[in-house]
C-alpha positions, 0 to 999 in steps of 0.5 A: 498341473497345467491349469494350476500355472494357468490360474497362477499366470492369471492372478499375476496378470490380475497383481500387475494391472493392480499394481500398475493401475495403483502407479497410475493413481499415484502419478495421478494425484501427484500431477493434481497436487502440482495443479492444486499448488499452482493454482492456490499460488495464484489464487493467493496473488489475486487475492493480494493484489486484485481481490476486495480487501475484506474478501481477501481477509476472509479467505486468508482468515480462513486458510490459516486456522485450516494451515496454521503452519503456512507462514505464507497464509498469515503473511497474506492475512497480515497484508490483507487485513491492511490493505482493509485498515484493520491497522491494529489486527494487521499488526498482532499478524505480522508480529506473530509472523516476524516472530516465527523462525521463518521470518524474513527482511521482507517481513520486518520492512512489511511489519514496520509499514504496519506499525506506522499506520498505527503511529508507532514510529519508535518501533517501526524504527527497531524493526528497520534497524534489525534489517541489514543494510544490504537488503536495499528496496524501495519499502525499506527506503520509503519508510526509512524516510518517513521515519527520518521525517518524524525525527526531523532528521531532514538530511537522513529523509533526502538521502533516504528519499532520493534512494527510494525514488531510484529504487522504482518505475512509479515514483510519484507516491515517494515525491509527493511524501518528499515534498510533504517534507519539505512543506513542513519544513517551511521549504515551499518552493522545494516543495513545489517543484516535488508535487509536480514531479509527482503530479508529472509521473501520476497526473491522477494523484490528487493528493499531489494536486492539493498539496501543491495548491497548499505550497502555493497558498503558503506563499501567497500565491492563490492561482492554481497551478497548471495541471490536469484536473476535472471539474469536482478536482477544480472545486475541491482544489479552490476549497484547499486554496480558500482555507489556506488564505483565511489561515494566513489572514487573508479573509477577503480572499478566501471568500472569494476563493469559497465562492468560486468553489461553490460555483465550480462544482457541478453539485452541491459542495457542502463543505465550502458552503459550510465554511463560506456560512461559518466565515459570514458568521 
């Protein structure tokens, strides 16, 4: 009898170890999913923000057909294929995305700022208004503006812009859309002062720079401001500058502003060589 119990103690043992060795297994594999997560999310992040744009849209093109449930890999596919100006797929993504029951605010703010590289303001307009006024952001009041610009409804735009611009640490982009506004209203010393606020937050932005030599312009001023700028920068700015005189008639001093831009330039600068021949012509 005694052997019996002994071989019975012994298959228990071996049952056990068995089961134990399957616990471990199993808190193993939870452990790497949790690591798999962790590391997909932030994989996921670095494609979003850090990654060549038509790289992100592959790995976010391919992640959705293998999850075609994960709301996250299509909101990624949609932002990617923006971010690398397939403006028309980027919005057959998010409208699928806004579509579906687990659609956020966010989502409609990121699907209209879509729809407007397309140039469809009327319904990024829609789209806005079925975000409730409580979700207050910087995106939402961004586009919001600029869709008050398009309608030339220009105190909803100041108001809009004003809020947009307290609503973030990096406002140069939203001064620079704000004093584009006012240039086109005709308000170039407004306009003027919005440039270089911008240029005074971000002295990099040269679509700032240009559009502030295009205030000065409009009013006849045809000296550059004084801002921080490179060479080719200088150059290009001189370039705005001539075109800009020639449009309001004075053709002697936009020659002039022509030359100095080929002369300024450290390489050879076609454009303002083309539009210095095509005015002698």
């Amino acid at each position: 009898m005694r052997p019996i119990i002994r071989i019975t103690a012994v298959v228990s043992v071996g049952l056990a170890l068995a089961a134990c060795d399957q616990t471990r297994s199993a808190d193993v594999d939870r452990a790497l999913d949790g690591v798999n997560v962790i590391d997909e999310t932030n994989l996921n992040d670095i494609m979003l923000t850090s990654a060549d744009p038509d790289e992100a849209v592959t790995y976010f093109r391919r992640a959705s057909r293998e999850n075609p449930d994960r709301i996250d890999l299509r909101r990624g596919l949609a932002t990617s294929l923006i971010r690398a100006g397939h403006h028309t797929e980027g919005v057959t993504v998010w409208r699928a995305v806004v579509n579906s029951d687990e659609a956020t605010d966010q989502d409609r703010v990121d699907y209209a700022g879509a729809l407007i590289r397309t140039n469809d303001w009327d319904e990024a307009e829609r789209q806005l208004d079925a975000v409730p006024p409580t979700f207050e952001t910087y995106e939402r009041y961004r586009l919001e503006a600029m869709i008050a610009d398009s309608n030339e409804e220009w105190d909803r735009a100041d108001s809009f812009y004003e809020t947009a611009v307290g609503l973030t640490m990096r406002p140069a982009g939203v001064l620079n859309n704000w004093g584009f506004s006012y240039l086109t209203r005709g308000d170039f010393d407004a306009a003027e002062r919005m440039f270089v606020e911008a240029i005074n937050y971000d002295p990099d932005l040269f679509t700032a720079k240009n559009n502030l030599v295009l205030a000065r312009a409009s009013r006849g001023q045809y000296t550059l401001p004084l801002v921080e700028m490179t060479q080719v920068e200088r150059a290009q700015l001189l370039h705005t500058m001539a075109i800009a005189a020639i449009r309001r008639g004075d053709v002697d001093i936009g020659r002039g502003l022509l030359e100095d831009a080929i002369d300024t330039h450290p390489q050879h600068f076609e454009a303002a060589v083309r539009a210095l021949r095509t005015l002698q012509s």
